[in-house]
C-alpha positions as CSV (number, residue, x, y, z in Angstrom):
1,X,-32.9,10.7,317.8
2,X,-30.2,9.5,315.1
3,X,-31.7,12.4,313.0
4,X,-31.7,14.9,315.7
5,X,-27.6,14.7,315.6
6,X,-27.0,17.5,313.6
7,X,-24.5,16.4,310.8
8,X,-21.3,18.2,309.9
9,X,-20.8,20.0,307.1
10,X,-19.2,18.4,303.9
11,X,-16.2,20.0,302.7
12,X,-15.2,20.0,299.4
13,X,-11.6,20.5,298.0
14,X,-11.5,22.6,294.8
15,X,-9.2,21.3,292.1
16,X,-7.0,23.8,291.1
17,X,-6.5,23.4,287.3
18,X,-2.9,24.1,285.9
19,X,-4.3,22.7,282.2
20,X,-3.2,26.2,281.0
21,X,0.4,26.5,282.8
22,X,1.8,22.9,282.2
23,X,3.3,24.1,278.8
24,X,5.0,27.3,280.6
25,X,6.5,24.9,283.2
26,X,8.3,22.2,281.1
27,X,9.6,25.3,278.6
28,X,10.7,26.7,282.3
29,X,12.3,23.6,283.4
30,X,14.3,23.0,279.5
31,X,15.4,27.1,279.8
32,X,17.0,26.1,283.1
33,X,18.5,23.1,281.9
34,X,20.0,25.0,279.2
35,X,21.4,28.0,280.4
36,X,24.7,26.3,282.4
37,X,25.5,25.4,278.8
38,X,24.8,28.5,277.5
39,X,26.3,30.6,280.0
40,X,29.9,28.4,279.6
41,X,29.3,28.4,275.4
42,X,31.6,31.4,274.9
43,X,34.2,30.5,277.0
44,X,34.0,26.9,275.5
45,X,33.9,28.0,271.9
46,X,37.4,30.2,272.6
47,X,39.1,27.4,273.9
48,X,38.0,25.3,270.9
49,X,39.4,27.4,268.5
50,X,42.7,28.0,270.5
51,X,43.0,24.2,270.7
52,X,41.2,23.1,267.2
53,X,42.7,25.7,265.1
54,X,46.7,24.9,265.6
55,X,45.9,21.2,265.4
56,X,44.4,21.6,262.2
57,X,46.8,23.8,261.1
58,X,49.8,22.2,261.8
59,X,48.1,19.0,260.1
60,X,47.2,21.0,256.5
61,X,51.2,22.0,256.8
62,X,52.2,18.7,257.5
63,X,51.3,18.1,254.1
64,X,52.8,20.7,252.5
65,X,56.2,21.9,251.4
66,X,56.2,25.1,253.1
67,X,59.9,26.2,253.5
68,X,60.5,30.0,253.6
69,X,64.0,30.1,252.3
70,X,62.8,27.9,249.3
71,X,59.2,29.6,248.2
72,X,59.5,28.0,244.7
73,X,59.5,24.2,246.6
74,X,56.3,25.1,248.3
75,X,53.2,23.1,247.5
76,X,51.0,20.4,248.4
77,X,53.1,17.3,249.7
78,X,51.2,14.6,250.5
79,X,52.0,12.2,252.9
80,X,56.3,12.8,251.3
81,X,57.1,14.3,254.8
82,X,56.1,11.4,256.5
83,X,57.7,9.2,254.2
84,X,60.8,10.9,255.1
85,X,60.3,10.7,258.6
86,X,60.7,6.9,258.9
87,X,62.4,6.3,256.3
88,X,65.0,8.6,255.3
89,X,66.0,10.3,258.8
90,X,67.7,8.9,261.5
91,X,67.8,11.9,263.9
92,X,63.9,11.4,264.1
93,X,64.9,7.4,265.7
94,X,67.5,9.2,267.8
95,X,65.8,12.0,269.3
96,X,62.8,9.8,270.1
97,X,65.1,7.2,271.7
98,X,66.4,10.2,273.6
99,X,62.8,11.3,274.5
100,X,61.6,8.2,275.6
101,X,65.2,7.8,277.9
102,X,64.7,11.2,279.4
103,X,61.2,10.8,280.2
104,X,61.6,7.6,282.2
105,X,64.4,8.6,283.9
106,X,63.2,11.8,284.7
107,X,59.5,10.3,286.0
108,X,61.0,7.6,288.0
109,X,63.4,9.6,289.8
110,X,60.5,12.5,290.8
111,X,58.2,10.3,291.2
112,X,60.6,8.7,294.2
113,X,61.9,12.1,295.7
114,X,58.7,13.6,295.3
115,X,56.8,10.6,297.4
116,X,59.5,10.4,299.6
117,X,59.5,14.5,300.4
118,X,56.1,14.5,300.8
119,X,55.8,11.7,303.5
120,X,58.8,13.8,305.3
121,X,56.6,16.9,305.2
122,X,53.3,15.4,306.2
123,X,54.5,14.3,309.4
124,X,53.9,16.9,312.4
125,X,57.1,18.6,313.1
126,X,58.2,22.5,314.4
127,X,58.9,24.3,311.1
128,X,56.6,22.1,308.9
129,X,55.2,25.3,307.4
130,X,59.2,26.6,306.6
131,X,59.8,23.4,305.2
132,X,56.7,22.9,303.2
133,X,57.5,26.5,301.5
134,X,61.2,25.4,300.8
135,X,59.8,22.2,299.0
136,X,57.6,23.4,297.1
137,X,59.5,26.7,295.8
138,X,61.2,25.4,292.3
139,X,58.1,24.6,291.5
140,X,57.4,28.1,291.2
141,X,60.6,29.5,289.0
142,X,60.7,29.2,286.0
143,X,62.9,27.2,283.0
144,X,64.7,29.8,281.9
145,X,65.6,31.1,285.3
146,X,65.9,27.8,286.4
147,X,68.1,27.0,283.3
148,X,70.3,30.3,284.5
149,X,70.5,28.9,288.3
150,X,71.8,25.4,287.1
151,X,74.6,27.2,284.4
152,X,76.0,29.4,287.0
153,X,76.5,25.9,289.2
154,X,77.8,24.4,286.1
155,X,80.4,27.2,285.6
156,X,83.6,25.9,285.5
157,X,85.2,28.5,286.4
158,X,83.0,29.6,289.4
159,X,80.8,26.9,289.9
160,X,80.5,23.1,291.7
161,X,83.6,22.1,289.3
162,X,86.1,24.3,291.0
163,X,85.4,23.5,294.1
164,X,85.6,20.1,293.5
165,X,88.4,20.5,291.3
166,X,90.1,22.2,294.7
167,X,88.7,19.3,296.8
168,X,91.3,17.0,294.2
169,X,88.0,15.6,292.3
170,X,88.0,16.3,288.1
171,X,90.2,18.6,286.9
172,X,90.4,22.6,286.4
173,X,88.1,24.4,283.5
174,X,85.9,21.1,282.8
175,X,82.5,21.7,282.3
176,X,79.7,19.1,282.5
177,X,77.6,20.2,280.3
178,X,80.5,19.6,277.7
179,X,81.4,16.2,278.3
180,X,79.3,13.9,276.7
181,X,79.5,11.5,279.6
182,X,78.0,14.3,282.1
183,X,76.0,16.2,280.3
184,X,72.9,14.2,280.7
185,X,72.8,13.3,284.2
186,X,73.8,17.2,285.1
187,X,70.5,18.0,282.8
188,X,68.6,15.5,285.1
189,X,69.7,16.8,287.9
190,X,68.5,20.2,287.2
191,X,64.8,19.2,286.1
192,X,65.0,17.2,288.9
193,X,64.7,20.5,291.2
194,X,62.5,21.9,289.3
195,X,59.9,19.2,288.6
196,X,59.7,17.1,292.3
197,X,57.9,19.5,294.0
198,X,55.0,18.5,291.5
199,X,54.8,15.6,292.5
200,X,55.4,16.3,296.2
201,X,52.5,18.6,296.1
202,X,49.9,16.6,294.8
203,X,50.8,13.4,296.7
204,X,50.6,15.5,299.6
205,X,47.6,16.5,298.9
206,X,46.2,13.0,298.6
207,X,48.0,11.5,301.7
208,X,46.1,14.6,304.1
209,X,43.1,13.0,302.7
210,X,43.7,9.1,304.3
211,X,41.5,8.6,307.2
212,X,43.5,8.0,310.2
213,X,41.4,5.7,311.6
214,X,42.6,3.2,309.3
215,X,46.5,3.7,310.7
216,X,45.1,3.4,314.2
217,X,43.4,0.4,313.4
218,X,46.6,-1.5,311.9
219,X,48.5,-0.4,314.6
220,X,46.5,-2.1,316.9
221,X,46.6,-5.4,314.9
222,X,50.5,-4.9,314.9
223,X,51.0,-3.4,311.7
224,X,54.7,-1.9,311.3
225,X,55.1,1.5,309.6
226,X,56.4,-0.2,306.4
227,X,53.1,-2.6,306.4
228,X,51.0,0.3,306.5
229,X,52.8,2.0,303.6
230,X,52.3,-0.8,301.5
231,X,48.7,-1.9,302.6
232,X,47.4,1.4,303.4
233,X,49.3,4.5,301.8
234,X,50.2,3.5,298.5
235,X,46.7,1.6,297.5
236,X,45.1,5.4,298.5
237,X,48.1,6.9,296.4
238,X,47.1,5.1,293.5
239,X,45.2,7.2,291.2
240,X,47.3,10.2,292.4
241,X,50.2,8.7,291.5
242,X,48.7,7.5,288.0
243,X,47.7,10.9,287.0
244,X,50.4,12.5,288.3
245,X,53.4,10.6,286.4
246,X,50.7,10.7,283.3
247,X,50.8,14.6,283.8
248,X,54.4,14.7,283.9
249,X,55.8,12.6,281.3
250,X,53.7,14.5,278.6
251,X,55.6,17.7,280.2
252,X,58.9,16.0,280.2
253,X,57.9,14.9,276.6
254,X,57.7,18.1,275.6
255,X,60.2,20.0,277.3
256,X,62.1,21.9,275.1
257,X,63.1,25.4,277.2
258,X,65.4,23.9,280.5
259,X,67.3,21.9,277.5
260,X,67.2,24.5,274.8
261,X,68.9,26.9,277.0
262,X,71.2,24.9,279.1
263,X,72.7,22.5,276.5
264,X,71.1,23.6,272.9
265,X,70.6,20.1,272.2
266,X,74.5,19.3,272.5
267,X,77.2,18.5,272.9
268,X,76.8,16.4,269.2
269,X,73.2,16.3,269.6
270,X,73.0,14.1,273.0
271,X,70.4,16.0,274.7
272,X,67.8,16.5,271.3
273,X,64.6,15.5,272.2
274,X,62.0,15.6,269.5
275,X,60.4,18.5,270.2
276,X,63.9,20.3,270.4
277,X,64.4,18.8,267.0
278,X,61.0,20.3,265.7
279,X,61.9,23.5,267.3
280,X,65.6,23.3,265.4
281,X,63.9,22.4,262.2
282,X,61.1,24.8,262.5
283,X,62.5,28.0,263.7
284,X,66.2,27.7,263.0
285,X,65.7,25.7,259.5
286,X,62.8,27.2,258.7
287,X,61.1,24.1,257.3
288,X,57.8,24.4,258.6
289,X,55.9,21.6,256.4
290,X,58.7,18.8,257.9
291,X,58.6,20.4,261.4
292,X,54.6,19.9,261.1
293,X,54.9,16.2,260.2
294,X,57.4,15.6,263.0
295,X,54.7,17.6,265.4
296,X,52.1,15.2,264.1
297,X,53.6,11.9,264.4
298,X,54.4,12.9,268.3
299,X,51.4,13.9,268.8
300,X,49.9,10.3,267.7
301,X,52.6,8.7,269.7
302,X,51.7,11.0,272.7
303,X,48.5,9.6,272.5
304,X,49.1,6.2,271.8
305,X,51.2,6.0,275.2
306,X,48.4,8.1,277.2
307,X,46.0,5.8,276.6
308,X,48.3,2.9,276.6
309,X,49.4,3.7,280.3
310,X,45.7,4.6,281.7
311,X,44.2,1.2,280.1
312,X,47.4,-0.9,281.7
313,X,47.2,0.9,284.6
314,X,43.3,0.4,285.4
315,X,42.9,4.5,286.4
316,X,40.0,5.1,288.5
317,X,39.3,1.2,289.6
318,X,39.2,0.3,292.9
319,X,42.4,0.7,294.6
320,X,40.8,-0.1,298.2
């Protein structure tokens, strides 16, 4: 009976082989890995040799004599030009002193206006979008033009100081960027309008991307608005705010047009940064081996305070 039950057929599953195609497959799979790279190599190797080529070039001169009103000084240097850097030239100690003065003043007082602006503009109101646009517009002029804007104001003659003059504050024909007791506050000022809207922008940014569950939540448990700021807002604002001052006080570091072209550097050398100072040395002195060394050693101390400020700081750590 048992054999009677006809049995079913026993099927059989061919191994396909791929012995002959694993080689083609892993060459496949390393060509695919490869060709993002190679597909960004040109565009990597142009901007290595527009970055690599003037830092090694202004290193080789920074050893060098290389003065083109005095061709028959020119020559190798050593490491004189550093020498005379820190030893023999007391405009480099006061133009860095200056530097380091303007960039924490000026980062401090954006970084307020620019966080408080941006709070004021991320709150829902009629004209938000007008406002926004009005906020955000120095950011789009630039120095010179912005340096033209603020000289006009400065004007003595036409500008804020005869009207205040008229309004029985100062005097007739003064001019702030010629007193040495104005001159860098009135330069603050007009950097100031051009450089919080950075800051306003990209804290901005940030603060759209809070959940707003988490004010609902405080409010429930009784938070006040200035709790929240402190608890919430500015722990979420940290990295921004980080990389944002970072950003900015290499920028205000090396600001030279807004200064070169509203006060030159004066009156008596009050408003010389050190890159104004390399500029003066380079271009109108003409001492390119000395304006290198000067470019070198603020470069180092560039970096020194970049990496300084993100180890202190604790960028990208947990800020919940």
């Amino acid at each position: 009976m048992a054999d009677a039950v006809a049995k079913p057929p026993r099927v059989t599953r061919r191994r396909t082989g791929r012995t002959s195609g694993t080689k083609g497959t892993g060459k496949g799979k390393g060509s695919a890995r490869r060709l993002p790279y190679l597909l960004i190599a040109p565009a990597g190797l142009l901007m290595l040799g527009f970055i690599a080529y003037p830092m090694l070039s202004v290193l080789y001169y920074s050893l060098q004599n290389y003065n083109v009103t005095k061709p028959w000084r020119n020559g190798y240097a050593g490491l004189d030009n550093f020498t005379k850097i820190f030893t023999d030239d007391p405009q480099f100690w006061d133009t860095l002193a200056f530097s380091g003065k303007w960039v924490v003043t000026e980062v401090l007082l954006q970084l307020v206006l620019g966080l408080a602006l941006a709070l004021l503009v991320n709150q829902t109101f009629i004209g938000r979008g007008i406002a926004r646009a009005l906020v955000f517009s120095p950011w789009a002029v630039s120095g010179v033009l912005t340096t033209t804007i603020w000289m006009l104001l400065y004007n003595p003659s036409t500008g804020i100081s005869r009207y205040l003059a008229d309004a029985g504050i100062g005097s007739y024909g003064t001019s702030v960027l010629s007193d040495t007791g104005t001159v860098f506050w009135a330069a603050v000022l007009a950097e100031l309008w051009r450089g919080v809207p950075f800051f306003a922008i990209l804290i901005l940014a940030d603060l759209q991307s809070i959940p707003k569950d988490l004010y609902e939540a405080a409010s429930v448990d009784g938070a006040g608005r200035l709790r929240q700021f402190f608890h919430i807002t500015l722990p979420h604002l940290k990295d921004a705010i980080i990389l944002s001052t970072l950003l900015r006080g290499v920028w205000e570091f090396n600001n030279v047009d807004l200064l070169y072209t509203l006060t030159g550097g004066g009156p008596a050398g009050q408003t010389t940064t050190l890159p104004l100072y390399v500029a003066n040395t380079g271009i109108d002195g003409h001492d390119f081996g000395y304006a290198s060394a000067l470019t070198t050693v603020a470069f180092v101390i560039l970096l020194f305070c970049s990496i300084l400020y993100l180890r202190l700081s604790k960028f990208g750590g947990d800020n919940k």
